[in-house]
N, C-alpha and C positions, 0 to 999 in steps of 0.2 A: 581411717586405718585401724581403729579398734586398737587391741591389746599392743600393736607391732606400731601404733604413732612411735612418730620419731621423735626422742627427747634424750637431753643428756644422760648417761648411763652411770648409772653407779657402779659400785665396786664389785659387789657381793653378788650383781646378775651374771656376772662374768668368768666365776672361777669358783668352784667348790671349796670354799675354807676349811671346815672341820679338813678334808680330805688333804690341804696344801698342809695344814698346821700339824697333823700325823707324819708328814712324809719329814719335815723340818725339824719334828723335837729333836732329832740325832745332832743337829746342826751346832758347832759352835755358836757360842751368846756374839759373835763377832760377826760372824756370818747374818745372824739373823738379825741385828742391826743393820748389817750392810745390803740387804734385801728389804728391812722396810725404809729406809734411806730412797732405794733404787726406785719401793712402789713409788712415793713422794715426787719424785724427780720427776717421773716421766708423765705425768698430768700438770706439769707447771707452765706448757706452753699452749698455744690454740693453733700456730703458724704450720700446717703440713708437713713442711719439709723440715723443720725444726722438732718437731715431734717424733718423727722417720730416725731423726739421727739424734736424738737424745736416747730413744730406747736403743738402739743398735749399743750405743758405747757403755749404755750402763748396764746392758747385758752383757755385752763382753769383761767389762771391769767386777761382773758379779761373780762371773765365773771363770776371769783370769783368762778368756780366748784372745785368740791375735787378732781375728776377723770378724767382723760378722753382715748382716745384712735381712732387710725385712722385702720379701718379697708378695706381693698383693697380687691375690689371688683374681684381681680385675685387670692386670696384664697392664701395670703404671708401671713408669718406669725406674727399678732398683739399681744397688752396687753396692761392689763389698766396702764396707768401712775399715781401718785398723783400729785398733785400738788405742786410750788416749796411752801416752808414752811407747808403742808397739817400736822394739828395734831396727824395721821396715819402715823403710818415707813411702811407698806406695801400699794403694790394694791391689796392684795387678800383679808384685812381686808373693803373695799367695800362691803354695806350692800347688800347680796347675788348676785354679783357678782364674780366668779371666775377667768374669762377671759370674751375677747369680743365674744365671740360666746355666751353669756347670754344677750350681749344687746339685742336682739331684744325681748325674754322673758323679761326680766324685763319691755320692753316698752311695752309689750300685742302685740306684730306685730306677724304678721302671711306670711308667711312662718317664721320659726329661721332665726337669721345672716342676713333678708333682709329688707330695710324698702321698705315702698310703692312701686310697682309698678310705677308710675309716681314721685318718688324721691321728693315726696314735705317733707319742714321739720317739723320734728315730734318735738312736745315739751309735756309731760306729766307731771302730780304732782304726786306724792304718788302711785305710780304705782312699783305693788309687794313690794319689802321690800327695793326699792332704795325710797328717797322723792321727786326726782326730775329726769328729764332725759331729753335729749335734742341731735335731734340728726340731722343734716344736709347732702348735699350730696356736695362731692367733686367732679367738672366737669375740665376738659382740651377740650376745643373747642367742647365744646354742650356734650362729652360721660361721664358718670359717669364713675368715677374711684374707688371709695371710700367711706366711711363713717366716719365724723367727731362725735365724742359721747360723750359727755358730762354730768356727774351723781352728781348730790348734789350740790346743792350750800355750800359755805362755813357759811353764816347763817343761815342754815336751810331754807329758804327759797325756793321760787318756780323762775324757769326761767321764764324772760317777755318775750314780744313783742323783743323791746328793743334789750334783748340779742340775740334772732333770727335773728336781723337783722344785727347786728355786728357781727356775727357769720358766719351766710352767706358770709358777705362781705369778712372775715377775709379766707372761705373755698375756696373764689377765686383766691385769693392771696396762700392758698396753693396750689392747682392744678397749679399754672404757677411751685412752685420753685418744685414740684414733679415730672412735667415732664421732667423739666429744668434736677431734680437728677439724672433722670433715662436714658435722652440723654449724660450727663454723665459719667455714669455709663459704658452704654454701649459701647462709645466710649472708657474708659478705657478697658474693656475687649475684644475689637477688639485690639487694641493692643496689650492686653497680647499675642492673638492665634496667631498676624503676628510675633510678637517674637519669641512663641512655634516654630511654621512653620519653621521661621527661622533657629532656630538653627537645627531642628530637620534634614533642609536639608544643614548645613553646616559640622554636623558629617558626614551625609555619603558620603559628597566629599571627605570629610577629612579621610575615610577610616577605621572607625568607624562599628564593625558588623553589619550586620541588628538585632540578637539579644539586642543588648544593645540601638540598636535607639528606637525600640520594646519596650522596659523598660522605654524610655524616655518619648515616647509617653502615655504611661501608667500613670506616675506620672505623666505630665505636665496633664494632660486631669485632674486626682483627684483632682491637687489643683485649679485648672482654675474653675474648677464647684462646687467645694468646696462638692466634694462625701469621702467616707468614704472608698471605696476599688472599685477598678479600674482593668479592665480586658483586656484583648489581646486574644481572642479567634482566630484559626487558622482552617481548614477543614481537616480532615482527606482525603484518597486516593479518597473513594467510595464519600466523598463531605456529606455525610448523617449526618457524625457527627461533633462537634464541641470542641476542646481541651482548656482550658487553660494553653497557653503557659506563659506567662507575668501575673502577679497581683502583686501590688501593693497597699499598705494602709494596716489597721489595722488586717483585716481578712483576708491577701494574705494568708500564709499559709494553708488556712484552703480548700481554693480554685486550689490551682497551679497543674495543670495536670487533674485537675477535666472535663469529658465529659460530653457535654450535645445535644441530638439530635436536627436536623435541625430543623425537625417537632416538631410544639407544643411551641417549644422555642422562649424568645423574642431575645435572640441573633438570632435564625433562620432564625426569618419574616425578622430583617434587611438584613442578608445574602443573603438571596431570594429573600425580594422587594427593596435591594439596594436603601435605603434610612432610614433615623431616626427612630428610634420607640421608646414611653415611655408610661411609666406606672406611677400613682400614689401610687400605693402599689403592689407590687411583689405578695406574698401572695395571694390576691384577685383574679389577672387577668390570673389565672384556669391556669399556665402554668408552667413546670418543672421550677425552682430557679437555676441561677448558685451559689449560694451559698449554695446548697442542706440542707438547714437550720441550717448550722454552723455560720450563721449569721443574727440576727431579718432584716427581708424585711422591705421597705421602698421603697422611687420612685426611677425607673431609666431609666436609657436612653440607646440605644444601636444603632451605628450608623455604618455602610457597612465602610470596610478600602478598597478603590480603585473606579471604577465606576460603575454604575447598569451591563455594560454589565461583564465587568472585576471586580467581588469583591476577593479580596486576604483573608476577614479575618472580623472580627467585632471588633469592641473597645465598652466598656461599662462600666458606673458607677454607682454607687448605694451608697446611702442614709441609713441611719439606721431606722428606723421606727421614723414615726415622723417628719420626715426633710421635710424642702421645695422641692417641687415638682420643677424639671428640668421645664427651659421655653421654647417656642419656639424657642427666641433667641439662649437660649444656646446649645439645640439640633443642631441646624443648623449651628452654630458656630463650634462646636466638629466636625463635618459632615466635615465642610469646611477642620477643621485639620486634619483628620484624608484623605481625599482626597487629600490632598497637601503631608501628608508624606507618601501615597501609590506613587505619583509622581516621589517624591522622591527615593523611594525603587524600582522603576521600572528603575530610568535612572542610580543608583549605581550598578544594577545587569546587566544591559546593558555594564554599565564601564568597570565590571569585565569577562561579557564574552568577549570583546575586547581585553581586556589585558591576559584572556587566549588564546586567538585564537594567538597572536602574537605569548605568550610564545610557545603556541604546533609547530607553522612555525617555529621559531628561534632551539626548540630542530629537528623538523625534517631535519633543515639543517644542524644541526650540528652531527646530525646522519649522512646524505649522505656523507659529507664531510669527518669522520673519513671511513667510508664503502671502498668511493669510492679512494682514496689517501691513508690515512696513514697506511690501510693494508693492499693495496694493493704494498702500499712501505716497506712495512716490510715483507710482504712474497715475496719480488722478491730480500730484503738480505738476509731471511735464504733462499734461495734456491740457493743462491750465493756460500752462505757458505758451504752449504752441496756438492756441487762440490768442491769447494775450498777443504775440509776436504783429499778426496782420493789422491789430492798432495802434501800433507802433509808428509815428509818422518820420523819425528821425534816424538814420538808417544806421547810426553808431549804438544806439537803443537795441533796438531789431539782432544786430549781432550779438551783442552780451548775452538779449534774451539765447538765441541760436545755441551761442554758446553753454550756458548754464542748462540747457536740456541734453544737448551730448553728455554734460558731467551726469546728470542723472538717468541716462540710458546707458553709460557705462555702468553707474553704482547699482542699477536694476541688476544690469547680468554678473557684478560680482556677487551679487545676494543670492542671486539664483544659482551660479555653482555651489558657493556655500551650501544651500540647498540641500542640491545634489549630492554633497561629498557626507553631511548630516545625516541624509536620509538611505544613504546606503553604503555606509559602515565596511571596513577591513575585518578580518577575522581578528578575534578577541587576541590584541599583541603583538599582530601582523601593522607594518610602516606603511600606507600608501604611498602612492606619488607624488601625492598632493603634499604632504605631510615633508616627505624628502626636499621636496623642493623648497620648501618653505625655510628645512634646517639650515638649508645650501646656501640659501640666497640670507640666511641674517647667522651664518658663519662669516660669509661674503663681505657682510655689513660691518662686522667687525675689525676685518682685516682691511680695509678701505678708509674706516673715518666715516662714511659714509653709508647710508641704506639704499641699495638699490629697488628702482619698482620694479613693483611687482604685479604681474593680470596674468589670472588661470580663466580660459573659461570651457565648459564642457568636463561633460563626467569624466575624471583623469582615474578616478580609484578605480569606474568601473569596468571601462570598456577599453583602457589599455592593458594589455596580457601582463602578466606578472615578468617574462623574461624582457620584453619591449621597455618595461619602465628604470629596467637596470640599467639599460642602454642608454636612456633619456636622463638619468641621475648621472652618469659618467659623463654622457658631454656638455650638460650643465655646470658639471664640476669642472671640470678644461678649461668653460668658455670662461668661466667667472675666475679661475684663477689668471689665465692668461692677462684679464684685467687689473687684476691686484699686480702682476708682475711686471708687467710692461705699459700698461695702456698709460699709465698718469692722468687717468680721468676724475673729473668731481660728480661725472654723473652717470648712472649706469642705469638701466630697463630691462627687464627679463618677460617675455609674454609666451604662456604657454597655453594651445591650445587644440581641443579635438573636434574638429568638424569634416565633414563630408568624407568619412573613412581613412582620415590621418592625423598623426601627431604632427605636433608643429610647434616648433621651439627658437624664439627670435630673442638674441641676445645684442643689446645696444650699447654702445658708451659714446662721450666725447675725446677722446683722449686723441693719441699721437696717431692713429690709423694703423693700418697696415705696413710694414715695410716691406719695401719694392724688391728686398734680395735676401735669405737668410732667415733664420727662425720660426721655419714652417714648419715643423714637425706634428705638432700638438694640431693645426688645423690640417694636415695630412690624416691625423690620427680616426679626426673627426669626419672628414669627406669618407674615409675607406669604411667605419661605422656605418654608415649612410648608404652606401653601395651596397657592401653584405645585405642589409635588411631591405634590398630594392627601394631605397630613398634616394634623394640628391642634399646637397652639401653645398653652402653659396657664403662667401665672405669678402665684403665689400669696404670699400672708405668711400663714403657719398660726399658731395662735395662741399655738405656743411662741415664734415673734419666728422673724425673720428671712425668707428668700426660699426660696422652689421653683421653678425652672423645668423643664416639662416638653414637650420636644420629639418628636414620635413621625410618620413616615412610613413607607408600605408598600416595600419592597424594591423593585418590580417597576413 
């Protein structure tokens, strides 16, 4: 920035001394202690609004006005002050002043809210229904910034020379501690957004959703800008439209899931031109409201989340009607944040496809390994055995063998769904069926005393439809409570399987059976499932005691 770098301002850039110190030799030794008193005062704070209203009353108190007020020439928002002891408890009882947007009417100035063109200071008598008015310009290194204003003397009297010139003097010394507040200020708010930044990218190392960093981002952007309700807008498929996924502040609800098109929209233009955009009033600037007017408009800002070429999304706040208008600064601030936690969000999703790329190698290995070895070593013992059997001359011998090869042409085909379910994986976070089942049945386990069996066999992840396996989790969940509720069993079996173009789901226990009158509901619930998706529905007590339910529909 050369010559115009921002850095705190001295005194002497701000005000012509030789010229203030001619204008004041006339001045009582009283006076001009009590102007350099006043320089002194009004640079002892850093706080904006403290600073606004330290000069206001020690201008008033220099030159004995009732009122005064500092109006900024960047359109923040002022009010008249009294003075400290003023015989008036308010500033609205200022004779026909309501706020400062009437100074310049009352002083006869033309345009409103502006003085002169060349910023020279105004001082008038009896002008409109104030008696006095006085109104100077506040400069920081030659630019005006502001308007010092000054209304009524406290004896009725008219402002002199005099007080113009002390006044002056007094408006240069505020432009040093103004700007001083506002390098400040900003300084302070650059830290807040490397904090926001911060944290925002030590959740997602820390393994923290991208929803909930989404949330974070959300609120830290509301309170950082001091907006009223805060949004997280994301792109639907076609890119055309734009969701509220995240809101935040007083009117989220009113907003959350709300779409609003690319086109037209101020969230849009940033999506599209990948960079800041604001408004001073919503309403006004002719374009769909994400607030679809469940909330009075006011300024907001809406800034691209990621880079012009890569935008993932928009973040945006708004203001109630009436509120100060978003600044440059803090557009480009929010811009900056909301670009750091797209970074963010980009090298956490990076993280996680690594860490699935691993997991999907480690299950394919452990697929081949069980494939290629363990059953291939367990079918070379029951094939063992099955010779072994025919010399067997005692025929309790013969059975046991018999027996112990079924157990290992069962353990073959659980190895083999395993397998299956190994070697071809749900989407990264997505539940299969298999996986459901599994929770269901050692929920089951718990709520029993007992572990039910359990046999999957046939691809369950892959070749049952995603809406079929909802269905097959819901009557699993029925069958196995009705067991915990009623059955009084100590032993329960659950076998799920997919062969010849259907699911098939058999639920066992020993318990009480069925009863003959009453309490059908849940197996009503379950036949009528069954029917919808062209299945059948069969629930039995066989005559060793207890229950079978057997649930079976076509895949397709």
């Amino acid at each position: 920035m050369g010559e115009r770098e921002r850095r705190p301002v001295r005194l002497g850039e701000s005000m012509s001394e030789p010229q203030a110190r001619r204008d004041i030799v006339p001045a009582s030794r009283d006076r001009v202690n009590a102007l350099l008193e006043a320089l002194l005062a009004v640079g002892g704070d850093l706080d904006p609004e403290t600073v606004t209203c330290r000069i206001v009353r020690t201008a008033t108190s220099l030159v004995d006005a009732r009122f005064g007020a500092l109006s900024m020439v960047d359109g923040a928002p002022s009010r008249w002050i009294p003075a400290e002891g003023a015989d008036v408890p308010d500033a609205a009882d200022a004779p026909g002043i309501a706020d400062v947007a009437d100074a310049a009417d009352v002083a006869g100035l033309e345009p409103p809210r502006v003085l002169p063109a060349d910023h020279r200071p105004v001082r008038l008598s009896r002008s409109g229904s104030a008696r006095a008015f006085l109104g100077v310009p506040v400069r920081v290194r030659g630019e005006v910034v502001g308007h010092l204003c000054l209304v009524d003397k406290q004896d009725g009297g008219d402002f002199d020379a005099q007080d113009e010139a002390m006044v002056m003097t007094l408006a240069g010394a505020a432009g040093v501690a103004i700007e001083n507040a506002r390098l400040y200020e900003e300084s302070r708010r650059r830290e807040l957004w490397l904090e926001a930044s911060s944290q925002v990218t030590t959740d997602l190392l820390c393994g923290v959703s991208s929803h909930d960093v989404l949330a974070l981002m959300a609120r830290r952007a509301r309170e950082m800008t001091g907006g009223d309700v805060s949004a997280v807008l994301l792109p639907g498929e076609d890119r055309t439209m734009l969701r509220v996924v995240i809101a935040d502040g007083a009117a989220a609800v009113h907003i959350s899931q709300v779409e609003v098109p690319v086109e037209g929209s101020l969230g849009g233009r940033a999506f599209t031109l990948g960079r800041p955009v604001m408004v001073a009033d919503y309403a006004e600037a002719g374009m769909p409201a994400v607030v679809t007017g469940r909330m009075p408009s006011g300024p907001v800002v809406a800034v691209p989340i990621g880079t012009a070429e890569a935008v993932r999304g928009v973040l945006s706040v708004c203001k109630r009607a009436g509120g100060a208008s978003f600044t440059r600064a803090e557009s480009w601030m929010l811009h900056a944040f909301a670009g750091q936690a797209a970074i963010a969000l980009e090298l956490a999703e990076s993280r996680r496809d690594a860490e699935r790329l691993r997991l999907l190698e480690d299950r394919d290995r452990i697929a081949k390994d069980l494939h290629d070895v363990v059953i291939q070593r367990l079918f070379a013992v029951a094939m063992m055995l099955t010779s072994t059997v025919r010399m067997m001359e005692r025929p309790e011998g013969a059975g046991r063998l018999r027996h112990a090869i079924d157990e290992l042409d069962e353990t073959i085909r659980h190895i083999r769904s395993t397998v299956f379910a190994l070697q071809s994986p749900r989407e990264y976070g997505e539940i299969g069926l298999r996986s459901q089942i599994v929770a269901l049945v050692d929920d089951a386990g718990t709520r029993l005393g007992f572990m039910p069996g359990l046999r999957m066999d046939g691809q369950l992840d892959n070749q049952v439809p995603e809406e079929l396996a909802e269905q097959a989790a819901a009557v699993l969940r029925e069958a196995l409570s009705n067991i915990v509720r009623h059955a009084k069993a100590c032993r329960a079996d659950v076998r799920v399987e997919v062969a010849d173009g259907r699911l098939t789901l058999v639920v066992k226990d020993n318990g009480v059976g069925l009863p003959e009158v009453g309490r059908r509901s849940g197996l009503r619930n379950l036949e009528e499932r069954a029917v919808r998706l062209g299945g059948r529905f069969e629930a039995v007590s066989p005559e060793q005691g207890g229950t079978r339910l057997t649930w079976s529909v076509p895949l397709g």
